[in-house]
Structure formats: structure tokens, C-alpha cells
C-alpha positions in Angstrom: 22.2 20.4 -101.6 18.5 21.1 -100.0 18.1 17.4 -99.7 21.3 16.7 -97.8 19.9 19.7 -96.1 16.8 18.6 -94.9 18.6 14.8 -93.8 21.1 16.7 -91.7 18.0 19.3 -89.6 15.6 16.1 -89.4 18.7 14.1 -88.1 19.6 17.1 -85.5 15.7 17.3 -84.7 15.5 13.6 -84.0 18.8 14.0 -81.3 17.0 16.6 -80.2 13.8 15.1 -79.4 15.5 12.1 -78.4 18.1 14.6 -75.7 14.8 15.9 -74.2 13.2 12.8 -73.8 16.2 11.4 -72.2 16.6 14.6 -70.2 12.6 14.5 -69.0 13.5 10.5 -68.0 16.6 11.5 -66.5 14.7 13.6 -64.1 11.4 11.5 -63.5 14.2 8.7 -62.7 15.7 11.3 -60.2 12.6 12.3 -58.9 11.6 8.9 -58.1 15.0 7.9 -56.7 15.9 11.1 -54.7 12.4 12.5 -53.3 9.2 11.3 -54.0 7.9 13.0 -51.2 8.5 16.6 -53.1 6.6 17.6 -56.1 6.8 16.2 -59.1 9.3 17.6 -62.4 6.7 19.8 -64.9 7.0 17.4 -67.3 4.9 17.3 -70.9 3.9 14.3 -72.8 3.9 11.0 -71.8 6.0 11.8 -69.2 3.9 14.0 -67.5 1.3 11.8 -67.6 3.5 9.0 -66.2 4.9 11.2 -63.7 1.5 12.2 -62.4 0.4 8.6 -62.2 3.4 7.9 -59.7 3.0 10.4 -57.6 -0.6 9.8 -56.9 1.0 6.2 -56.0 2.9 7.6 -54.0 0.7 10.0 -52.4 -1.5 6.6 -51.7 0.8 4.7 -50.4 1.8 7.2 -47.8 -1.5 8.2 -46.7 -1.5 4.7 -46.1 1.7 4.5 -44.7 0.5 7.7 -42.4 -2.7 6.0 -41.3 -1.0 2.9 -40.2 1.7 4.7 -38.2 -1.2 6.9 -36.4 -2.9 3.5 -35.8 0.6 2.0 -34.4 1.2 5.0 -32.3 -2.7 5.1 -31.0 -2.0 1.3 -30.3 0.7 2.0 -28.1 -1.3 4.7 -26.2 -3.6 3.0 -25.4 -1.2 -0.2 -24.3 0.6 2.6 -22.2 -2.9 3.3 -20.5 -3.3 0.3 -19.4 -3.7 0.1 -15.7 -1.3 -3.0 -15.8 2.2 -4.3 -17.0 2.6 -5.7 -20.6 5.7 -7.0 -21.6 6.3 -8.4 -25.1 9.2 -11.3 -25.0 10.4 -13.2 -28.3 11.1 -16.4 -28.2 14.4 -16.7 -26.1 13.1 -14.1 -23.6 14.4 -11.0 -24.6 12.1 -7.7 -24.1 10.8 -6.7 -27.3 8.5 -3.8 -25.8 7.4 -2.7 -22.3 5.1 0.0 -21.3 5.8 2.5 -18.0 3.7 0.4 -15.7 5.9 -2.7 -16.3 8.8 -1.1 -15.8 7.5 0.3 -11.9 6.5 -3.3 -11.2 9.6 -5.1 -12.1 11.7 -2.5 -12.4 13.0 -2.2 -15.6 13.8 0.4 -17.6 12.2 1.1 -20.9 15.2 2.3 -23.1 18.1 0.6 -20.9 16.8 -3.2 -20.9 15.1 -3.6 -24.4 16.7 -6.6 -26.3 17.4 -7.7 -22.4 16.8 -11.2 -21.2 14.2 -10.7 -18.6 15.5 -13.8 -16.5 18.8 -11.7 -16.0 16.9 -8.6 -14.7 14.4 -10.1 -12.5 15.8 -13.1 -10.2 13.1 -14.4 -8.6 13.1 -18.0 -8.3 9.0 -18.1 -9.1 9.6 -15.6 -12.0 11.9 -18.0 -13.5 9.8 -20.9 -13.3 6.9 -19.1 -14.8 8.8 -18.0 -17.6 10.0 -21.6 -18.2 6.2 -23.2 -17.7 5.7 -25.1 -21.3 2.4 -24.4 -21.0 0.9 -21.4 -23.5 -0.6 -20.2 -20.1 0.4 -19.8 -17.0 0.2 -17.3 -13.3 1.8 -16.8 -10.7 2.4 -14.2 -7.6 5.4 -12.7 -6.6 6.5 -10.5 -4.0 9.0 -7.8 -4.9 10.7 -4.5 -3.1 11.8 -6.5 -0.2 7.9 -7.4 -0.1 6.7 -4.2 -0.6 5.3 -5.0 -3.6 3.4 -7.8 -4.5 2.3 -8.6 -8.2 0.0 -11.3 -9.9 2.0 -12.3 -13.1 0.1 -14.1 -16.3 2.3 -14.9 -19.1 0.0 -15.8 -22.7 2.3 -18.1 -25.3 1.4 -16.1 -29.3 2.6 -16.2 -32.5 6.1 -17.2 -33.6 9.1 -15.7 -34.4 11.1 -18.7 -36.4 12.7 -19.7 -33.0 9.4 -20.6 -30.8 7.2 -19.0 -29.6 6.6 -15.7 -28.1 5.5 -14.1 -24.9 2.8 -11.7 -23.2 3.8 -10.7 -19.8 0.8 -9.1 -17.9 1.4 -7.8 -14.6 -1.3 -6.6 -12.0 -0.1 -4.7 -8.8 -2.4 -6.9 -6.1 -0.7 -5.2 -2.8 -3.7 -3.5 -2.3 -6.6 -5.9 -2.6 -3.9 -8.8 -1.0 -4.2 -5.9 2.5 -7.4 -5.6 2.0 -8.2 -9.4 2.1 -5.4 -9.9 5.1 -7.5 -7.4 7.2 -10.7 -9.6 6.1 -9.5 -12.2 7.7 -8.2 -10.5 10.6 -11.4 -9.1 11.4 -13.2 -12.1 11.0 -10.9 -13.8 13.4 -11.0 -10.6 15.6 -15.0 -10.6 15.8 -15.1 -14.1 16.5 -12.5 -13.7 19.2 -14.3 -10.4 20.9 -17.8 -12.7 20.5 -16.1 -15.8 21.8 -14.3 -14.5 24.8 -18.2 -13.5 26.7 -19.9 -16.1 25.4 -17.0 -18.2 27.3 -17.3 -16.6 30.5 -21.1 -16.6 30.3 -21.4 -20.2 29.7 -18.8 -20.9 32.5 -21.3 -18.8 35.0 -24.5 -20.5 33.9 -22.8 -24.1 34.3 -21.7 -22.6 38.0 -24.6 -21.7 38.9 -26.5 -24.9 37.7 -24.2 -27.3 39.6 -23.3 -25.1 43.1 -24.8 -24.3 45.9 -23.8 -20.6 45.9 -25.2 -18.1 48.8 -27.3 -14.6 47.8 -23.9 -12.9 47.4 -21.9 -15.2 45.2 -25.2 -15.4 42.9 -25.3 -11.8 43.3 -22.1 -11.3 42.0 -22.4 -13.7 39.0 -24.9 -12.0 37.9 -23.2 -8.5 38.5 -20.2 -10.3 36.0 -22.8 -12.0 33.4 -24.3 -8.5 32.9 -21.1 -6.7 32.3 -20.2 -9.4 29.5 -23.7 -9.3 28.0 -23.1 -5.4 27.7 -19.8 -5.7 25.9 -21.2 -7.9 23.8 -24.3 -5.3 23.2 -21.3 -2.9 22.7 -19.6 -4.8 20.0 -22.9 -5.3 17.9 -23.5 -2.1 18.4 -19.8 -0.8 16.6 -19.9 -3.4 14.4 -23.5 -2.1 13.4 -22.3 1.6 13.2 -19.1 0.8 11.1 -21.8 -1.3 8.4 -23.9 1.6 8.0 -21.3 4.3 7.7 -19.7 1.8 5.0 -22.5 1.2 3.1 -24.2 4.5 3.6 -24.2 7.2 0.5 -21.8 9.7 0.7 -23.3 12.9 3.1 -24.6 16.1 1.7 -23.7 19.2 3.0 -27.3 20.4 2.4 -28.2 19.9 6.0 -26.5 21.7 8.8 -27.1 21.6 12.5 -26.0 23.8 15.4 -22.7 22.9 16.9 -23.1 24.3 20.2 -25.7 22.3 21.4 -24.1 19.2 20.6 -21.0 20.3 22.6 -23.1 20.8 25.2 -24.6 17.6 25.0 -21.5 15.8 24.5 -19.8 17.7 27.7 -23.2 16.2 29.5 -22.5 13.2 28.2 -19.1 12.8 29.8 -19.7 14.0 32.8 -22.6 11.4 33.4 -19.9 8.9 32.1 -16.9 9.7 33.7 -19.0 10.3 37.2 -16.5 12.5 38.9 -13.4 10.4 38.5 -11.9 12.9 36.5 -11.6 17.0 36.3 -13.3 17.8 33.2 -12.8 21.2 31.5 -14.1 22.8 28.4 -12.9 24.9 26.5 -14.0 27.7 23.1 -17.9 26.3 23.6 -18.9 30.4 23.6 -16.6 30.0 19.9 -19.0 27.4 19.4 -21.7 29.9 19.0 -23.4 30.7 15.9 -21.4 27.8 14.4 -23.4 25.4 12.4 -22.1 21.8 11.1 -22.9 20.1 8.1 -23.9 16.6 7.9 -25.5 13.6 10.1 -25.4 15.5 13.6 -25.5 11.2 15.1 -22.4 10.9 13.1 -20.2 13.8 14.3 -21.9 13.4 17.8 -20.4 9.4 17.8 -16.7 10.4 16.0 -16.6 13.2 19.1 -17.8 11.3 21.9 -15.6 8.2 20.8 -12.5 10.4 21.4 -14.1 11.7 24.8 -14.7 8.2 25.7 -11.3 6.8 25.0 -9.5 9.8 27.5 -11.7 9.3 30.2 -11.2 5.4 29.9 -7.3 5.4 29.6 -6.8 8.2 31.9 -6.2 6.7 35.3 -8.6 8.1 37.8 -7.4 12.1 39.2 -6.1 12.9 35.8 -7.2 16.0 33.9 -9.1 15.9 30.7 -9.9 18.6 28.4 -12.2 19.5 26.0 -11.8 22.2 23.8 -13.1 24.1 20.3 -11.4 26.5 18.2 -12.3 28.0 15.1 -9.0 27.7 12.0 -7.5 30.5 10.0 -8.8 28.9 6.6 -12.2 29.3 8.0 -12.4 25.6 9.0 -12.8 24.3 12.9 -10.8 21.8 15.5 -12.2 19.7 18.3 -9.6 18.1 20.5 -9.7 16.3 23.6 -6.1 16.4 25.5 -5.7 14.0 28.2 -3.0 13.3 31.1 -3.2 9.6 30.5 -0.3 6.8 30.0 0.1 7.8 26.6 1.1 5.7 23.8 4.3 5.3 22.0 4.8 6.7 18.6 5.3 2.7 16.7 1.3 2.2 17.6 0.1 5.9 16.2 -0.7 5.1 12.2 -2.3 1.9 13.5 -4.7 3.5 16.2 -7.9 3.3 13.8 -7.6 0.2 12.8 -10.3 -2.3 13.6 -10.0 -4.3 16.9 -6.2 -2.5 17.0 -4.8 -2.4 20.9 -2.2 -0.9 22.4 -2.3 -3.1 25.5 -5.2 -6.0 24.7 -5.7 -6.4 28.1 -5.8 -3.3 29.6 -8.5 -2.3 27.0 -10.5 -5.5 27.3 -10.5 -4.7 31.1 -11.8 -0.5 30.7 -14.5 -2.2 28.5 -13.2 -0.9 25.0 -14.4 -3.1 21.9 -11.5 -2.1 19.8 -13.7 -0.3 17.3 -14.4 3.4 18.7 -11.4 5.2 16.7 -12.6 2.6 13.1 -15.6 4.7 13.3 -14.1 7.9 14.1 -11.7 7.7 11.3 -15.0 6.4 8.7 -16.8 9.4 9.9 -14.4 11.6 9.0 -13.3 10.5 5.5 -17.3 10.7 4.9 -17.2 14.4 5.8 -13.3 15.4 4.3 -12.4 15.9 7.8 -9.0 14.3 9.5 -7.8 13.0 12.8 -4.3 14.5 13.9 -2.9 12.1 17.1 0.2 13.4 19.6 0.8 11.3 22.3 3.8 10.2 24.3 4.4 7.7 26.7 3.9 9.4 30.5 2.4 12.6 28.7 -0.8 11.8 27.8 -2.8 12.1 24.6 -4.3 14.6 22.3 -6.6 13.9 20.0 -7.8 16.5 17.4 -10.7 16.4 14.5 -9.9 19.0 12.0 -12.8 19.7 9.9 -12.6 21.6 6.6 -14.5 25.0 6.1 -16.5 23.1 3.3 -18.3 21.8 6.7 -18.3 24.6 8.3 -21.2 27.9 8.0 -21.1 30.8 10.4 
């Protein structure tokens, strides 16, 4: 009886260490198959021990997993910081990945148009044949935004997908630096026409007085005309010489001030030596002027000022009133403005008034003996110094003129 006994407790103690085995199993299996990411069962045994060793597996693998997916992400930032367009294609042209900057220049739309055909979103004929090119490199430019925009487009031929190829489509915004190299060539041209047109009429006055037989007063007046085309000639070096040194000068200090009164004084001077009584010249706010000082170049406020005093008394006809005047701002800053009763200028030619060599009527400035470059230098003076040119002028009513210059300039 003891014997049959002791079978029948070792047989129930075997089930019973063979339940909780199965039982510890059952929930390492669920463990691993439900959540890994939580803590492991408190196991004992072998078990434990094999339960541990998964879970630091598994607490490897997804640090690793973690470190990759900051990597990715850190990838991507730094893709969508890049100043130009990247667009990643597969093989049959569909948009794997864009960043922002890709989507302003070909406007696209980063959620909307992945696994897009590009060809379908953008239909422009040179787009097209880029993106057809066999060659694993290729550019092109293209003008988008009813040619607002205009874009330098490389595509780079990588990797495969099973069907071909893929694509890198780089875009670079050039509208910019294709202005910029548009108004290179337009003041090159410009220069060599403002040089050319003196030079012509000089040469034609030497050769005339070389082969005729002119009396004292027809060589008198030759001369009187050769003289006033050397001197716009003078003039134009002169501007030219100006607008390279305020370019390639370093950016002012406001370290060094001068007093603004005298130089209004000396610019009122100025103009009335200029002008010589052919106009009624008023000033107004110099006793405001007092106790005023400036900061900067005083040569390059004294040329932005008398460039704007120039221009009225040249374009106003001869009778007509111009005025000078100074008033102090309520944010502590300062306004110099020069109103004139001239023939005014319509509101199309405003933005484009400081551009170089820029005329309103080409021959009527030619003939007053403007060189096209006084308001260029007024408008490089003042971006130097922070300051800005406001323009009202209409057609019949004259011009006014105003520098507005920040308090940072200013020091009572």
C-alpha cells in the first residue's frame, strides 16, 4: 500500500512539475508573441534565464531599431534644410519623397501627389524631356508661374528598384541670380551706350573742324558743344565711380556722427549756385535741424541729398517752385524731402526710378544732362545706412521725394 503510495504522489509531482513548466512556457511564448516591449514574466529556472536572454535581445535590437529611426528622421531634416528641391522618383516616375522646397518650386504637394507621376503634375514640355534623357545625368532650366519663376533642374540616375532605374530631382530657384545677370548685361550695354553717344559727337566735331573752314563763331560754338559732352562724360565716370565704391565699401559705422545743419546749409548753397535763379527755392525745418547730428560718411548723405535736389531743379521747368524741407519723426528718426512742381511721373515708372541708367523720357534726360545714375546711388546710400526713399509723384503735379532715416542714425 505505501509503495502504490509513493508511485501515485511521485506521478502527481511529475504532472505537476511538468503543468508549471508548461504554464512558465505558456507565458514566455505569450510574452514574446503579445509584448516584448513590456517586462518580462518572473520566471525561475531555465526559464528565467531564457527569458532574460530574450529580452536583452530584444532590448538590443530596439535600441538599434531606435538609433536608426533617429538617424532616418535626422536624415530627413536635414534633406528638408536644404536650400533646394529634392525629389526622389522610382523607376516609372512616381514621387517616392519630396521635401517643402520642392513642392514651392513645382508646386506639388507633399501628402496629395506622393505615388504621383510627376509628368502628369508638371507639363512642361522641357520637364518632360529631361525626365526622359537616357542619360544618368542630365539639366535643364525651366520657367514656371507664368515666368515668374525660373528653376535650374538636375536629375542624377541611382540605384534600382527591379524596374530601372531611379531618380534624384534637384531643383535650384535661379530667378534671382538670372535678374541679376539680365541687369549685368543691361548695364554693360547701358555704359557703353552713355560712353558711345559723346564719344560720337566728339569725333564728329573734331573731323568738322579738321576738314572746314569754319569762322571764330562756328569754332566757338563747337567747342562750347565738345565741352558739354566731355563733361557728361566726366559725369558718368564720376557715378559710375561713386556707385563702385559704395558697393564695394564696408558696411558704415555709426561711430562717427556729423552735424546736420551745416550740411543743409551747404546743400541749400549748393542749389542755389546750381539752379542760378531759375527757380524759387524754399527751405524749410533747417532751425529743426539744430543740434541734430547724423551718423555715418557726411560725403555720402551730402551726395544721396543733393542727388534728389539736383533731379527737381533739372526736371522742373524753369518758374516752378522747389522745396526743401526737414522734419524730425515721432519714432525719434528724421525726413528730408524735396517737393517739386515739375511734370511729374506716372505711377508704372515709380518702383523702377533707382534703377541704373532707368529714364522716364531718354531724351528729355539726356538733354537736362542727367547720366541715369543719381537716384542708383541714392537708393545704395541708403540701404548702407537702413534708411529708405518714399516717391509720390503724378503726372502735372510734380514730385516729392523723401529720405526717411531711422533714429539708429539719428543723436540729438
Amino acid at each position: 500500500m505505501s509503495g502504490a503510495w509513493w508511485c501515485a504522489a511521485l506521478a502527481v509531482g511529475a504532472a505537476s512539475l511538468w503543468a508549471l513548466d508548461r504554464w512558465r512556457l505558456h507565458r514566455l511564448l505569450r510574452w514574446v508573441g503579445r509584448d516584448p516591449a513590456g517586462p518580462a514574466p518572473r520566471l525561475h529556472g531555465a526559464h528565467a534565464e531564457l527569458a532574460y536572454r530574450v529580452e536583452k535581445a530584444l532590448r538590443v535590437r530596439e535600441a538599434r531599431a531606435q538609433r536608426e529611426r533617429q538617424r532616418r528622421e535626422q536624415f530627413l531634416q536635414a534633406l528638408e534644410a536644404y536650400p533646394n528641391g529634392l525629389v526622389l522618383l522610382d523607376a516609372d516616375d512616381h514621387i517616392q519623397w519630396l521635401n517643402h522646397v520642392s513642392g514651392e518650386h513645382l508646386g506639388l504637394d507633399l501628402r496629395r501627389d506622393l505615388q504621383q507621376n510627376v509628368r502628369n503634375l508638371v507639363r512642361v514640355p522641357a520637364f518632360v524631356e529631361l525626365l526622359s534623357s537616357p542619360n544618368t545625368e542630365g539639366q535643364t532650366q525651366i520657367a514656371l508661374h507664368n515666368g515668374s519663376l525660373k528653376l535650374a533642374l538636375s536629375l542624377r540616375r541611382y540605384g534600382d528598384d527591379g524596374r530601372g532605374p531611379m531618380s534624384l530631382l534637384v531643383s535650384q530657384d535661379i530667378t534671382e541670380s538670372a535678374r541679376m545677370e539680365r541687369m549685368r548685361r543691361d548695364f554693360v550695354a547701358n555704359v557703353s551706350h552713355e560712353i558711345r553717344s559723346p564719344l560720337t559727337v566728339l569725333s564728329g566735331f573734331l573731323e568738322s573742324l579738321q576738314a572746314l573752314d569754319l569762322t571764330g563763331d562756328e569754332r566757338q560754338r563747337i567747342y562750347g558743344l565738345m565741352q558739354q559732352q566731355s563733361q557728361r562724360m566726366q559725369s558718368l565716370v564720376t557715378d559710375l565711380l561713386t556707385l563702385a565704391q559704395l558697393e564695394g565699401s564696408p558696411p558704415p559705422t555709426t561711430e562717427s556722427r556729423f552735424a546736420l545743419r551745416p550740411l543743409l546749409e551747404r546743400l541749400l548753397a549748393d542749389a542755389r549756385a546750381l539752379d542760378d535763379g531759375h527757380h524759387p527755392l524754399e527751405a524749410e525745418g533747417w532751425d529743426d535741424a539744430e543740434g541734430w547730428h547724423l551718423a555715418g560718411p557726411e560725403g555720402e548723405w551730402h551726395s544721396a541729398f543733393a542727388n534728389l535736389v539736383s533731379n527737381a531743379l533739372r526736371y522742373t521747368p524753369g518758374g516752378g517752385r522747389v522745396q526743401l524741407r526737414w522734419c524730425a519723426l515721432p519714432d525719434g528718426g528724421g525726413e528730408f524731402a524735396v517737393q517739386d512742381e515739375g511734370v511729374g511721373i506716372a505711377a508704372e515708372h515709380l518702383p523702377r526710378l533707382t534703377e541704373r541708367f532707368y529714364r522716364v523720357d531718354a531724351s528729355r534726360s539726356r538733354g537736362t544732362g542727367g547720366t541715369g545714375l543719381g537716384l542708383a546711388i541714392v537708393k545704395h546710400v541708403l540701404q548702407r545706412h537702413g534708411a529708405e526713399l518714399d516717391i509720390q509723384s503724378q503726372p502735372g503735379q510734380g514730385s516729392r521725394f523723401a529720405i526717411r532715416i531711422p533714429a539708429s542714425q539719428l543723436r540729438r
